[in-house]
N, C-alpha and C positions, 0 to 999 in steps of 0.2 A: 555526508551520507545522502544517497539519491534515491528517487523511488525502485524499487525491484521490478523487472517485467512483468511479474503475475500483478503489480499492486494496478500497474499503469493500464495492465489488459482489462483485469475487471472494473475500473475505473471507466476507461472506454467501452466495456461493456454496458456501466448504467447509462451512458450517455447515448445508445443506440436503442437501447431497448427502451425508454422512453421516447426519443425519436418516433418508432418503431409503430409504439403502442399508441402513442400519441396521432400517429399519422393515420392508422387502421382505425381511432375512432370518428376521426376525420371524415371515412369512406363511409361507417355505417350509420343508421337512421334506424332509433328507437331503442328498447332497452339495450341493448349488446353496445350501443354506443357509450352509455354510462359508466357499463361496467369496464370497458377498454379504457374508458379514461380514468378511471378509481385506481386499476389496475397501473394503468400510467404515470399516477401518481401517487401509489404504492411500492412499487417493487424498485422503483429505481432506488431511493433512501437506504434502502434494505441493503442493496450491492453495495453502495458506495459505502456504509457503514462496516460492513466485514472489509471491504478494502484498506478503510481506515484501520479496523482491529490488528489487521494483516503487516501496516506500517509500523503503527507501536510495537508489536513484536521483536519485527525485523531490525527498529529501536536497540530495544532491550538487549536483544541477544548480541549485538554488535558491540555494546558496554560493557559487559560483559566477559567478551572473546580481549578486549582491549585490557582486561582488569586480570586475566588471564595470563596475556602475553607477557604485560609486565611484571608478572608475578614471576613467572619460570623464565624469565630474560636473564642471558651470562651478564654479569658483572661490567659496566663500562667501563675504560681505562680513564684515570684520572688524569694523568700526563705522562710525558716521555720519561723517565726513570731511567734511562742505559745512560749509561757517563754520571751521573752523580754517585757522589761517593762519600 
């Protein structure tokens, strides 16, 4: 099972917007630069943790769908049976 594109986007999302914020505290000088990097190193954790929740899910519900199929799955053939007798 492999990650979903939402999990991978928001994923790449914490990774930009730390970038992002990181780099805008970079530019500025004096309190706003503080807060841009709290920020920085706040918000990103935050995404990547619904990303994670988003995975376990996507887990779950796939084991699930599997416990499913095999539930209401036709009957497998045991062997060839025509000609014995």
């Amino acid at each position: 099972m492999g990650l979903d594109g939402r999990t991978v986007a928001i994923g790449v999302f914490a990774v930009v917007l730390a970038v992002g914020l990181g780099a805008w505290a970079g530019t500025e000088v004096g309190a706003w630069a503080g807060v841009l990097a709290a920020l920085a190193g706040l918000l990103p954790p935050a995404v990547l943790a619904f990303a994670v929740g988003r995975r376990q899910q996507n887990v779950a519900r796939a084991k699930k769908q599997k416990v499913i199929i095999r539930k209401h799955a036709p009957p497998k053939r045991t062997g060839n049976r025509e000609g014995q007798g």
